[in-house]
MISE-85311 format. One line per 3 residues: number of its first residue (from 1); their letters; for each residue x, y, z of N, C-alpha, C, O. Coordinates in pm, 1 decimal. Example, Ala and Ser with C-alpha at 12.3 -4.5 7.8 and 13.67 -1.06 7.14 Angstrom:
<atoms>
1) AS) 1319.0 -569.0 780.0 1230.0 -450.0 780.0 1320.0 -330.0 780.0 1423.6 -331.9 846.5  1285.0 -225.0 708.0 1367.0 -106.0 714.0 1290.0 3.0 787.0 1340.9 113.8 803.9
</atoms>
This chain:
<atoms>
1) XXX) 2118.0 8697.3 -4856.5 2129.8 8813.8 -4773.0 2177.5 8775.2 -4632.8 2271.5 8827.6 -4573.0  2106.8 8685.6 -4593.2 2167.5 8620.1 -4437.5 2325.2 8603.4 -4454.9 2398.7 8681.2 -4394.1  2392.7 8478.6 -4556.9 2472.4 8477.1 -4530.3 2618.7 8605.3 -4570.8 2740.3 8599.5 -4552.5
4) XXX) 2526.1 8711.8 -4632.1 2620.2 8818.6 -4629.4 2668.5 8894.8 -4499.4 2775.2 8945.1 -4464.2  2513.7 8878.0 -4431.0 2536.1 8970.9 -4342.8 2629.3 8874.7 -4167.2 2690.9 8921.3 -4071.4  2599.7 8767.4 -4197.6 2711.0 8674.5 -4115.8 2857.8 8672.6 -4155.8 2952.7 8667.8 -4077.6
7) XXX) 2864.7 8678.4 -4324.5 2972.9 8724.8 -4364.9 3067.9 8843.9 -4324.4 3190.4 8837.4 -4314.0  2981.3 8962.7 -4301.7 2995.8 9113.8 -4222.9 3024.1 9051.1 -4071.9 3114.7 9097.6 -4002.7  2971.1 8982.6 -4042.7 2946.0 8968.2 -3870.2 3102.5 8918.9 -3894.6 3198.3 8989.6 -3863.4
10) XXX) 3112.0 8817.6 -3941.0 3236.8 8755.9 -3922.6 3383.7 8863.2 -3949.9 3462.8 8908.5 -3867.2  3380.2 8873.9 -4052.6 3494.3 9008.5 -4083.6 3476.5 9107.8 -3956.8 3569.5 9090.4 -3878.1  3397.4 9193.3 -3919.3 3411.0 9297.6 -3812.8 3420.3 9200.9 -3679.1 3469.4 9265.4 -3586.5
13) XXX) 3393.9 9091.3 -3648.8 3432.4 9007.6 -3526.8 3605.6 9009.8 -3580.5 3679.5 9084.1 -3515.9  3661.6 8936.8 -3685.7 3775.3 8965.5 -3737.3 3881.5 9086.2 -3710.0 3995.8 9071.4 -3666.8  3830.6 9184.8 -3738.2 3878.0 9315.6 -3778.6 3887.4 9362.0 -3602.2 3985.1 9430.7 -3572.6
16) XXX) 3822.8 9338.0 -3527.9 3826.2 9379.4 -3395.7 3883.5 9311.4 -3290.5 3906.2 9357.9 -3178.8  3924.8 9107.6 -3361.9 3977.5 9027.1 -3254.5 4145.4 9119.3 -3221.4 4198.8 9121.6 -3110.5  4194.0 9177.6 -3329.4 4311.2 9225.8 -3289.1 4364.7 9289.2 -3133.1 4428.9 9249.4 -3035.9
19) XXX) 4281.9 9433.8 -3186.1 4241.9 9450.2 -3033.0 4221.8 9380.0 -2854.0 4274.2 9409.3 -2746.5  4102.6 9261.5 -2903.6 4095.0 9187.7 -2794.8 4184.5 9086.5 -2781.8 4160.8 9029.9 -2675.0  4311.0 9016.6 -2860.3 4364.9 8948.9 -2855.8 4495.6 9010.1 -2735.7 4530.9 8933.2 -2646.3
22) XXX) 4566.7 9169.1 -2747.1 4625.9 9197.3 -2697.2 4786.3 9224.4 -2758.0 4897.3 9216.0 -2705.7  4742.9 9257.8 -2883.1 4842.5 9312.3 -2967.4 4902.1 9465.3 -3001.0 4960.3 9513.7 -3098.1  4873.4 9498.7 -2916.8 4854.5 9652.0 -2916.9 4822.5 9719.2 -3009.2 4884.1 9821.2 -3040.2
25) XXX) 4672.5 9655.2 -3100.1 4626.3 9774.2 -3164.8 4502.0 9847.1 -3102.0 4452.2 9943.7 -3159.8  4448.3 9795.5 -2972.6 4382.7 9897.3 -2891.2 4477.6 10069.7 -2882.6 4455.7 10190.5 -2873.8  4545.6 10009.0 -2888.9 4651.7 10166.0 -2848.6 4725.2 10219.5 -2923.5 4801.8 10309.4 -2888.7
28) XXX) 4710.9 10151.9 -3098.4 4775.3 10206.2 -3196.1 4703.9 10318.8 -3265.1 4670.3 10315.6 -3383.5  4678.5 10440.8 -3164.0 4588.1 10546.2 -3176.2 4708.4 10668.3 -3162.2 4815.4 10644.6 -3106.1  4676.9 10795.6 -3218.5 4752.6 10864.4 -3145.0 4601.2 11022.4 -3158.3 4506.4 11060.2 -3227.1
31) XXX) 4689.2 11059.0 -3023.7 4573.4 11219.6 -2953.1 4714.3 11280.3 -2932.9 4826.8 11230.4 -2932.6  4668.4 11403.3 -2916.4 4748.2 11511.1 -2883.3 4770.1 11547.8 -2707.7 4674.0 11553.5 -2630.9  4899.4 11568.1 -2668.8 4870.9 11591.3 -2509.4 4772.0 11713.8 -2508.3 4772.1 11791.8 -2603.6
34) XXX) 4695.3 11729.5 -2410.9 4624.0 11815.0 -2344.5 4670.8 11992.7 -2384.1 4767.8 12039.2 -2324.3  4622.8 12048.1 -2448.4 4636.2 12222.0 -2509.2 4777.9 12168.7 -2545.4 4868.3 12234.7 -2494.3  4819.4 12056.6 -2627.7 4938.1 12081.9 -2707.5 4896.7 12017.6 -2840.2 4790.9 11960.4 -2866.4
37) XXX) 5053.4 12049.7 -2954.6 5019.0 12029.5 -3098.9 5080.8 11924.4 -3161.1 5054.8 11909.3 -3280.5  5179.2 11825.1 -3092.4 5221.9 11736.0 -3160.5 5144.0 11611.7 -3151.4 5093.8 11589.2 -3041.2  5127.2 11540.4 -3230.0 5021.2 11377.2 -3193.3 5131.2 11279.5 -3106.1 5251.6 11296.1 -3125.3
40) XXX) 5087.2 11186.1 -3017.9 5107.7 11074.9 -2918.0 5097.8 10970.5 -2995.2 4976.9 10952.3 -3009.7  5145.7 10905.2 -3043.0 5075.8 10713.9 -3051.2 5111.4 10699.6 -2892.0 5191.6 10756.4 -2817.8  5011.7 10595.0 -2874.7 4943.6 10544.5 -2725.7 5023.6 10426.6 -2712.1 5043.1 10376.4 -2601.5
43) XXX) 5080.9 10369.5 -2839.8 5123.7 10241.4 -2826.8 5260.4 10242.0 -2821.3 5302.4 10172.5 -2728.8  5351.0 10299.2 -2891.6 5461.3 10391.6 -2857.2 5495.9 10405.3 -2727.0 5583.7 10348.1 -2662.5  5397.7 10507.4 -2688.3 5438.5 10561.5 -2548.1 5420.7 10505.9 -2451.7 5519.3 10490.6 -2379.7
46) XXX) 5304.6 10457.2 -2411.2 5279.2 10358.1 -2317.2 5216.6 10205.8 -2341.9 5135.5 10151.6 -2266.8  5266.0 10155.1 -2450.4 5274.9 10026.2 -2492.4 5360.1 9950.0 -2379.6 5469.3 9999.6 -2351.9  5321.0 9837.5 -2314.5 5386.0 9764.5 -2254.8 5349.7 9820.1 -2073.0 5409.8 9773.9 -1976.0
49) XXX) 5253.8 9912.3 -2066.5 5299.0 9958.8 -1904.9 5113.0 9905.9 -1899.4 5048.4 9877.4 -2000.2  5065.7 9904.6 -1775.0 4971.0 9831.5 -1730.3 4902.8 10012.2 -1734.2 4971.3 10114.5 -1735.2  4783.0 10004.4 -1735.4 4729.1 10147.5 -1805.7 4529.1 10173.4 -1773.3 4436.7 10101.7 -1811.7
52) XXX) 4524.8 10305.1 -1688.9 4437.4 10313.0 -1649.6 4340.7 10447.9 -1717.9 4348.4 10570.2 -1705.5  4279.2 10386.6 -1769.1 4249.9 10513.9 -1902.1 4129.8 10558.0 -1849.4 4049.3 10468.3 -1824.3  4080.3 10723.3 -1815.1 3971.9 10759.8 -1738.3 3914.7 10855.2 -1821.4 3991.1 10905.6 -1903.7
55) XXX) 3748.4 10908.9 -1820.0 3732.6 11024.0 -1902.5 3662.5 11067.0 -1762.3 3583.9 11027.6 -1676.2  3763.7 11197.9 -1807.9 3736.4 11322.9 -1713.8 3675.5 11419.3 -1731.1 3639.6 11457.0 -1842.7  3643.4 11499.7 -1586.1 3540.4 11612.3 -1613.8 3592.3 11715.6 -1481.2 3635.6 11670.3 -1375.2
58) XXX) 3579.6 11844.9 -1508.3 3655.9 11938.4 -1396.2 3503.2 11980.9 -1332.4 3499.9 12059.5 -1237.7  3414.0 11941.2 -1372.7 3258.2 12032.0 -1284.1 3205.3 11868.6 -1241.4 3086.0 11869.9 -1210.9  3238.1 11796.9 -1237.0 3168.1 11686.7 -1216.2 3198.7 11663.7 -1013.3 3293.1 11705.3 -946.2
61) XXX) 3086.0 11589.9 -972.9 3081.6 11562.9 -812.6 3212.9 11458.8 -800.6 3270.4 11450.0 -692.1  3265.4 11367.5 -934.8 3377.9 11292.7 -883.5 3512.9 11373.7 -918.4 3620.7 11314.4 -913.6  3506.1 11503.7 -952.0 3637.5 11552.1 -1024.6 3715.3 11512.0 -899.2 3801.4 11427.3 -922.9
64) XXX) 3706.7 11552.4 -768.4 3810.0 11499.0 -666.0 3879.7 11367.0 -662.4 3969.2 11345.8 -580.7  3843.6 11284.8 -742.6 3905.2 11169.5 -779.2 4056.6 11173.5 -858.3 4136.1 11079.6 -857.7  4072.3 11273.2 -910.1 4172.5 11309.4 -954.3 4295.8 11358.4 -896.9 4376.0 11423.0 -964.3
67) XXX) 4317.6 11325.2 -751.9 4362.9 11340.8 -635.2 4420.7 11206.9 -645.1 4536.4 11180.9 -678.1  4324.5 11121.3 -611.7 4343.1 10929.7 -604.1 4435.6 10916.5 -772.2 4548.8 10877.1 -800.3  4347.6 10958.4 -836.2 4454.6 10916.1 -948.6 4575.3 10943.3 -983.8 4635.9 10865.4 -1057.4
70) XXX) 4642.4 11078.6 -930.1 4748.5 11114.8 -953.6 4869.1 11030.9 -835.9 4988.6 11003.9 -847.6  4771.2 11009.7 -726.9 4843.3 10918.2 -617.7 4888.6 10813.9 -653.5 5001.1 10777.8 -618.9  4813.6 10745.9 -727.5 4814.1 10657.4 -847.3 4892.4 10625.8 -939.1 4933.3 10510.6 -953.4
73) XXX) 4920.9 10711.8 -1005.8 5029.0 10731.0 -1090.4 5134.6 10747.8 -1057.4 5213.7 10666.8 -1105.8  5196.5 10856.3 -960.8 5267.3 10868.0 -886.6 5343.1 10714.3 -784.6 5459.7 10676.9 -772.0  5234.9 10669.3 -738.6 5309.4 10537.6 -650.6 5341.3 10421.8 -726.6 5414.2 10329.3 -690.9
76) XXX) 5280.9 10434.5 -833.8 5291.3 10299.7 -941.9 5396.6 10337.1 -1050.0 5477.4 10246.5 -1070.6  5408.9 10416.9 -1102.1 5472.6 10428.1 -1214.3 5604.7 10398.9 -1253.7 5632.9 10389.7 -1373.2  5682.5 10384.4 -1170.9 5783.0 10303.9 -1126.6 5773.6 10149.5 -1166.2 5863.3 10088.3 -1224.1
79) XXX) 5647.4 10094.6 -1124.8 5637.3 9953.8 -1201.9 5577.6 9942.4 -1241.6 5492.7 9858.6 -1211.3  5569.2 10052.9 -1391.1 5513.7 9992.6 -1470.6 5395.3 10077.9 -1503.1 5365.2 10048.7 -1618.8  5324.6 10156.7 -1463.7 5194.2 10194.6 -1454.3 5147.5 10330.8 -1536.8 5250.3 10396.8 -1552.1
82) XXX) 5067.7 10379.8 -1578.8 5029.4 10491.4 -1600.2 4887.8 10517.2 -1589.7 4813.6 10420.7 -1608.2  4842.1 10617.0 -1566.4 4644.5 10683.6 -1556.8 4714.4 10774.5 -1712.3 4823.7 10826.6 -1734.4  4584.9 10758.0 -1797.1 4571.7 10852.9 -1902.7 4441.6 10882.6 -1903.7 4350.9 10807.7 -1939.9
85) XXX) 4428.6 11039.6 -1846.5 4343.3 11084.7 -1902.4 4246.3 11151.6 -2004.3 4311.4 11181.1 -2104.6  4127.0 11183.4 -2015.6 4075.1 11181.9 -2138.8 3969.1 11313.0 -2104.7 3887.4 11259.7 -2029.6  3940.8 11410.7 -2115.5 3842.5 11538.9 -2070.4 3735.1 11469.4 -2160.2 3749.9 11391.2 -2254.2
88) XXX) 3616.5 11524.1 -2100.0 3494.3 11491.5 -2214.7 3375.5 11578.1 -2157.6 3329.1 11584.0 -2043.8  3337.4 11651.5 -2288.5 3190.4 11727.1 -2198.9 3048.1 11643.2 -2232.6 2929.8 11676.8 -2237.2  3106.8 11540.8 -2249.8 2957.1 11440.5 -2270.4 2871.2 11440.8 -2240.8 2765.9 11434.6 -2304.3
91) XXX) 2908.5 11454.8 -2038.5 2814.9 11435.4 -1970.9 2738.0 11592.4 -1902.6 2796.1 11687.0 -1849.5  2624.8 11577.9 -1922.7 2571.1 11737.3 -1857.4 2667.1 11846.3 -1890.7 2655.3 11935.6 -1806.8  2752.4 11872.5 -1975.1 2866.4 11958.8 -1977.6 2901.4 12018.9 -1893.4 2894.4 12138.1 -1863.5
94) XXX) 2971.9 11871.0 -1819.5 3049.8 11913.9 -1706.9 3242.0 11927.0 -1722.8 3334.9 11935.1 -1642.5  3231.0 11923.7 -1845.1 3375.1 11955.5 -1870.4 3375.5 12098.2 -2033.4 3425.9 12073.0 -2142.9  3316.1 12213.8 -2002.3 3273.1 12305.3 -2099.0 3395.0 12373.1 -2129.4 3366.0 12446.2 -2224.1
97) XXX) 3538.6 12392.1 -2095.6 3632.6 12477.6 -2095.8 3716.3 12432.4 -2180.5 3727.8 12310.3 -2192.0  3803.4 12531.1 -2268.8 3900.1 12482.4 -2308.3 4009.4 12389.0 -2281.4 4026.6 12361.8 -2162.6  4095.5 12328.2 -2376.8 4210.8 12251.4 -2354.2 4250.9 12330.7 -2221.1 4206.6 12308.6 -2108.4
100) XXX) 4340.4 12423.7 -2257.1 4418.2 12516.1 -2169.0 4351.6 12531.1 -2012.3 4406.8 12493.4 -1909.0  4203.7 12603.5 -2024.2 4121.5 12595.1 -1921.7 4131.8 12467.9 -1846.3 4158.2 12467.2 -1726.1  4115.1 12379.7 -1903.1 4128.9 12207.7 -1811.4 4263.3 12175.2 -1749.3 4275.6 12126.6 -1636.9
103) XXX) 4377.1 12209.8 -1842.1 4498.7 12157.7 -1813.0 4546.4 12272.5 -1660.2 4603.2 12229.7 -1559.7  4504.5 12418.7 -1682.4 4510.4 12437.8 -1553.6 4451.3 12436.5 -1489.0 4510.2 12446.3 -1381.3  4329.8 12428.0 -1475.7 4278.5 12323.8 -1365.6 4310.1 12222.6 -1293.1 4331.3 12215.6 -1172.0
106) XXX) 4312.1 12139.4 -1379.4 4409.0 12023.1 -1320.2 4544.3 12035.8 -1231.5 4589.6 12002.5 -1122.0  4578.8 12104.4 -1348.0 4739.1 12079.9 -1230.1 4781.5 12187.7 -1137.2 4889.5 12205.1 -1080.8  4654.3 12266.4 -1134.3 4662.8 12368.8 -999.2 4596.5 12353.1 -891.8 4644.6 12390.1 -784.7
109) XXX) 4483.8 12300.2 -898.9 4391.0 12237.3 -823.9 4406.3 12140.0 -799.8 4362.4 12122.4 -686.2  4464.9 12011.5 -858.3 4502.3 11873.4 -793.5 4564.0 11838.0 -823.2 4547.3 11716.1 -827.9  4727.2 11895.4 -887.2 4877.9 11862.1 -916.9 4853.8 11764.6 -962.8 4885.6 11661.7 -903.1
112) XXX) 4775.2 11758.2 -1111.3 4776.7 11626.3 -1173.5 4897.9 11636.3 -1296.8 4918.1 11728.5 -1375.8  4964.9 11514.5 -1282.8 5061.7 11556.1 -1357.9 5082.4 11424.6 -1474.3 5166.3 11407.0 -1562.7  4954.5 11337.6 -1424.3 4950.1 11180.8 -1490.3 4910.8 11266.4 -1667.9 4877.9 11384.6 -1678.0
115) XXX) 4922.9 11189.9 -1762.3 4914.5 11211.3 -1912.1 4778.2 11231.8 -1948.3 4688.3 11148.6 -1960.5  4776.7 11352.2 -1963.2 4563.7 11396.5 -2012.6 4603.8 11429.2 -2156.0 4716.6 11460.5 -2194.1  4521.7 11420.1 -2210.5 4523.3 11432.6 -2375.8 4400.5 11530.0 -2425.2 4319.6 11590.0 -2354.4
118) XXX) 4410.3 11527.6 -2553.7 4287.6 11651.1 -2652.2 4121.7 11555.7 -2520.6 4099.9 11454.5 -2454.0  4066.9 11667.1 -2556.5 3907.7 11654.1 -2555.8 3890.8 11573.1 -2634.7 3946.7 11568.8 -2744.3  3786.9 11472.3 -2578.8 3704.9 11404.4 -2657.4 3567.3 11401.1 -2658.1 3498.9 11483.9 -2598.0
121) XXX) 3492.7 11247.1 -2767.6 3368.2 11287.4 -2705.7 3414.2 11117.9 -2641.3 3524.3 11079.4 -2680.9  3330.7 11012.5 -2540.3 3369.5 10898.0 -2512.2 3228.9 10783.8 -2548.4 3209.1 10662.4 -2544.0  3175.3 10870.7 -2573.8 3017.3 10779.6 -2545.8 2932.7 10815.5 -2702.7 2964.0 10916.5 -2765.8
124) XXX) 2837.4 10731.2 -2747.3 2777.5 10785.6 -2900.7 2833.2 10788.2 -3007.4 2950.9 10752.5 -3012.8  2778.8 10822.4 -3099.8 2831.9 10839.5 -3245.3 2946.3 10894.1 -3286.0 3005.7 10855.8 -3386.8  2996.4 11013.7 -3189.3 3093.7 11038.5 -3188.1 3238.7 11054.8 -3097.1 3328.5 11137.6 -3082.1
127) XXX) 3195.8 10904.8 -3041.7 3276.1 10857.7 -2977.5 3431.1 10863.9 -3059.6 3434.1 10869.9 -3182.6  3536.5 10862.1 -2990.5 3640.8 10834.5 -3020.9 3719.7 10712.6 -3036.6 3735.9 10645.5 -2934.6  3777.6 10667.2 -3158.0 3813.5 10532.5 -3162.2 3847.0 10424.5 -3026.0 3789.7 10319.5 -2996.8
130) XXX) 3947.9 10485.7 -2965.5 3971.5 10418.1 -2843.5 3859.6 10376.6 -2757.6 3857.0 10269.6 -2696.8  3754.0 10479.1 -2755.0 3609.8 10504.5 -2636.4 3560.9 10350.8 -2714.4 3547.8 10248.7 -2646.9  3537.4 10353.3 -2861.9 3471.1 10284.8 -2918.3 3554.1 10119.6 -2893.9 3505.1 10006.9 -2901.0
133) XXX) 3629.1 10142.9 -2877.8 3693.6 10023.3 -2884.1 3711.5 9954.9 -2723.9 3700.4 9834.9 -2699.0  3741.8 10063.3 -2624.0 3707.7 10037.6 -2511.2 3556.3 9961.6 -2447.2 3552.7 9874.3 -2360.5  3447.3 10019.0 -2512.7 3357.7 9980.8 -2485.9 3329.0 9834.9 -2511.8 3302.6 9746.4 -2430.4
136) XXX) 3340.7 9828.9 -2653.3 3349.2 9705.8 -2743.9 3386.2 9593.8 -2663.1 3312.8 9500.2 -2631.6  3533.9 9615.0 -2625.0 3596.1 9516.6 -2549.0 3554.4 9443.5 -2428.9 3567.9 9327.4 -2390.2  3480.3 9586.0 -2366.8 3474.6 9536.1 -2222.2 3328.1 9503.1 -2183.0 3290.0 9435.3 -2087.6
139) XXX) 3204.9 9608.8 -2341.8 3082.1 9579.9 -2334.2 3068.9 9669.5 -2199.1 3073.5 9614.1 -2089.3  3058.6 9756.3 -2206.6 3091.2 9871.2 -2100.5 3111.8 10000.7 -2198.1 3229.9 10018.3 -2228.2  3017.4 10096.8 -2254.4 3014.6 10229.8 -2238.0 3026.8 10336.1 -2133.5 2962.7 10315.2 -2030.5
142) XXX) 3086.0 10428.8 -2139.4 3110.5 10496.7 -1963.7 2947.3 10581.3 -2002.8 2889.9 10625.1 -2102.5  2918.7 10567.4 -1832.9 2755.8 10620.0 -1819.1 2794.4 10765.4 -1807.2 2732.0 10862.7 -1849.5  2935.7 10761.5 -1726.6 2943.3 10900.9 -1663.8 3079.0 10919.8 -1654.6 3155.0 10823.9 -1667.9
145) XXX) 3123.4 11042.1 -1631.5 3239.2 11095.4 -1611.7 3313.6 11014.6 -1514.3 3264.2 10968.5 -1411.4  3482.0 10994.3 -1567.1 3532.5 10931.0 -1454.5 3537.3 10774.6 -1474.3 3585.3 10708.7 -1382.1  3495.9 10716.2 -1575.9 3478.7 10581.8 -1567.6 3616.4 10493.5 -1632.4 3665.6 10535.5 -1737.0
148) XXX) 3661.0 10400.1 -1581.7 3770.9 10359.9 -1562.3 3823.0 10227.1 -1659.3 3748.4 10129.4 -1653.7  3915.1 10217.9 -1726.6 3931.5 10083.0 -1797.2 4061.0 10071.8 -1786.3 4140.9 10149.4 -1838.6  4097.6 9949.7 -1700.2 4211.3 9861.8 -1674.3 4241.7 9784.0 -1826.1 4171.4 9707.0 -1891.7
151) XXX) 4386.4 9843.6 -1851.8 4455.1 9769.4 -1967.5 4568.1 9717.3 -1959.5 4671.5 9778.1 -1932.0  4556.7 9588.6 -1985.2 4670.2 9490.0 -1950.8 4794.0 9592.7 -2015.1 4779.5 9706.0 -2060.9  4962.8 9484.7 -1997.3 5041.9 9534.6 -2018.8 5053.7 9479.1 -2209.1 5143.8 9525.1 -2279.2
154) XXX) 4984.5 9412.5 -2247.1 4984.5 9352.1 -2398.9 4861.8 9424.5 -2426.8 4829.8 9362.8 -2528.4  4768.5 9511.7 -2410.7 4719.1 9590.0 -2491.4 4559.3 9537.3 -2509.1 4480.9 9560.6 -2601.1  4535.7 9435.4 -2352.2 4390.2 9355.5 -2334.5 4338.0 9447.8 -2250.2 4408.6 9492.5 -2159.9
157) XXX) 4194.4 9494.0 -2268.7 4111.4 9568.9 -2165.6 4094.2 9420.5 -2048.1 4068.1 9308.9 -2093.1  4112.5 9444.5 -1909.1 4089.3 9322.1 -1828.1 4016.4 9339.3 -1735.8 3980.5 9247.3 -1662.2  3969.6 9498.1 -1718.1 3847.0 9533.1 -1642.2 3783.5 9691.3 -1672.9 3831.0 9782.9 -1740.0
160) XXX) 3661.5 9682.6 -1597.6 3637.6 9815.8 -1624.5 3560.4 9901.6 -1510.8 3453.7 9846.0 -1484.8  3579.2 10012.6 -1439.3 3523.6 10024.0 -1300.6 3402.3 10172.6 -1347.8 3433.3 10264.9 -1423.2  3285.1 10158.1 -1287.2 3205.9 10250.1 -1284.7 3287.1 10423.6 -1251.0 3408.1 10432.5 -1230.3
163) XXX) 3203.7 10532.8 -1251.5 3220.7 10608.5 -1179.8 3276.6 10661.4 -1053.2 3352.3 10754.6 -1026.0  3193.8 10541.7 -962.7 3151.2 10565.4 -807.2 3291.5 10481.8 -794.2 3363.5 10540.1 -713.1  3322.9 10423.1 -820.8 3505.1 10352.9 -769.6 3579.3 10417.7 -802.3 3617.6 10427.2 -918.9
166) XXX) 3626.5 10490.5 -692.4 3720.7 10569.7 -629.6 3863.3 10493.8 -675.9 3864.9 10373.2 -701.0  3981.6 10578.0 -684.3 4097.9 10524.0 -732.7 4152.8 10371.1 -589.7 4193.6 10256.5 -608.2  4125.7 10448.1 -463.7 4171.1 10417.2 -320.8 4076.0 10260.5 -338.4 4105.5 10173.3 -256.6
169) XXX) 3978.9 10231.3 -429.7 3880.3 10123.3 -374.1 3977.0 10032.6 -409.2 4065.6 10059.4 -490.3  3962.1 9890.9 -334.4 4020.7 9742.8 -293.6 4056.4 9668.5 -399.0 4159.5 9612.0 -435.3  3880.0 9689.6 -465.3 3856.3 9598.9 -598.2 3971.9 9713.3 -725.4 4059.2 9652.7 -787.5
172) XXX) 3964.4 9790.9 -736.7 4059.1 9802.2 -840.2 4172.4 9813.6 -797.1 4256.7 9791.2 -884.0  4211.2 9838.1 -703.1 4373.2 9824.8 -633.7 4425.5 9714.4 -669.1 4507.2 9707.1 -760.9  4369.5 9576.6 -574.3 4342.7 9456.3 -644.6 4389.6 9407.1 -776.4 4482.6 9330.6 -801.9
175) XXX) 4288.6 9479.5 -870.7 4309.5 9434.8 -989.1 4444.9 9480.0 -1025.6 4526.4 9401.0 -1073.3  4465.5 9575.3 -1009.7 4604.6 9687.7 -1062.7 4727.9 9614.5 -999.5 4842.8 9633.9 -1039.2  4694.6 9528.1 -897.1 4844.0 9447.0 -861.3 4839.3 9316.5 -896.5 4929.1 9233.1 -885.4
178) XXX) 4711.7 9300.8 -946.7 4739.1 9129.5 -1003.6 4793.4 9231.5 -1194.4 4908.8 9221.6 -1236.2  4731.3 9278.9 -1239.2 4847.6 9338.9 -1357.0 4968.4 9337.1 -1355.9 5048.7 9268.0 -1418.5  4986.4 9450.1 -1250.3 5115.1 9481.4 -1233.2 5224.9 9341.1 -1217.5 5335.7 9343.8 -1271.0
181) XXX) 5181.9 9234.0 -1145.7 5245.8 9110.2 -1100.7 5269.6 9039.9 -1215.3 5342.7 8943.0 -1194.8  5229.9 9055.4 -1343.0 5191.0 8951.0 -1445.3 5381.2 8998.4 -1559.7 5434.9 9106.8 -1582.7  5407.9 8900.2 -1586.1 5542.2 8936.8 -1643.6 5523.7 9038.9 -1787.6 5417.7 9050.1 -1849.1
184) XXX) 5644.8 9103.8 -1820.7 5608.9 9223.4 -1882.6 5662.3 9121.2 -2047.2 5753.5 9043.8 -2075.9  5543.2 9180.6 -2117.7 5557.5 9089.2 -2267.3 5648.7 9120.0 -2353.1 5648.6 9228.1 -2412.1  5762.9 9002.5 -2375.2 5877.8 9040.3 -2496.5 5822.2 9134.2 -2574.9 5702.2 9138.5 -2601.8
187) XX) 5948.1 9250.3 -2633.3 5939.1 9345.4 -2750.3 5924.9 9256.4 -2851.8 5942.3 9134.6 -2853.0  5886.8 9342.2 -2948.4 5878.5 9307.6 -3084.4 5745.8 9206.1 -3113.0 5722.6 9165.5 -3226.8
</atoms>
């Protein structure tokens, strides 16, 4: 029985080095953009760009962060960069509204125009593959709305920022230009 279940350990350590190796099957996922109907692969679309994946909330005390992030997107994207966001009413259901409801929100209230996708859930059992895999990687579940995971341009989680770090903070700025600096990985 032991060595079955080391056997298991080993295969799902296996089955998941992909991911952490930086092959882009962290991102060989696809969601739907935000109140739309066609599916995204993640790896496709923003395979290869340095990638700041957030789960959001429109009632939450950090929704104003979504200001910083679109600044974000906006000043970077040019080399290389993208914020993808993720709605989630996980937390206290602070994100209770429809697709549609969120998407204008967003982009009327803080001209967000960075890539938000379907609702999810990010945290628990019914977490979403990526959430699940995010966590995995970084050993970091998001506590709360807003929580941040830096993904290399090969498809490695290389950090992960709480809540309370603001897009504007040092330490992930920082990080986002030692990414950005790192050479962009042959196709194929």
């Amino acid at each position: 029985m032991i060595r079955n279940c080391l056997i298991g350990l080993a295969l799902a350590v296996a089955a998941g080095g992909a991911a952490a190796d930086g092959d882009g099957a962290l991102l060989d996922r696809e969601y739907r953009p935000l109140a739309g109907k066609e599916l995204v692969n993640l790896n496709r679309e923003y395979g290869g760009k340095v990638l700041l994946v957030v789960n959001t909330a429109s009632k939450c005390g950090y929704t104003p962060q979504y200001e910083g992030l679109e600044a974000l997107h906006q000043a970077l994207g040019e080399r290389g960069f993208a914020v993808l966001g993720f709605p989630s009413n996980d937390f206290k259901g602070q994100e209770p509204g429809s697709e549609e409801e969120i998407q204008e929100f967003c982009t009327l209230t803080y001209g967000v125009r960075f890539p938000m996708f379907q609702k999810v859930h990010v945290t628990g059992p019914e977490a979403t593959p990526l959430y699940r895999d995010l966590a995995r990687l970084s050993g970091v579940a998001p506590a709360w709305n807003f929580h941040k995971y830096l993904v290399s341009r090969d498809g490695r989680v290389v950090a992960q920022f709480p809540s309370k770090v603001r897009p504007e903070d040092p330490e992930l700025r920082e990080a986002l230009e030692r990414e950005l600096a790192r050479p962009v990985p042959p196709a194929g």
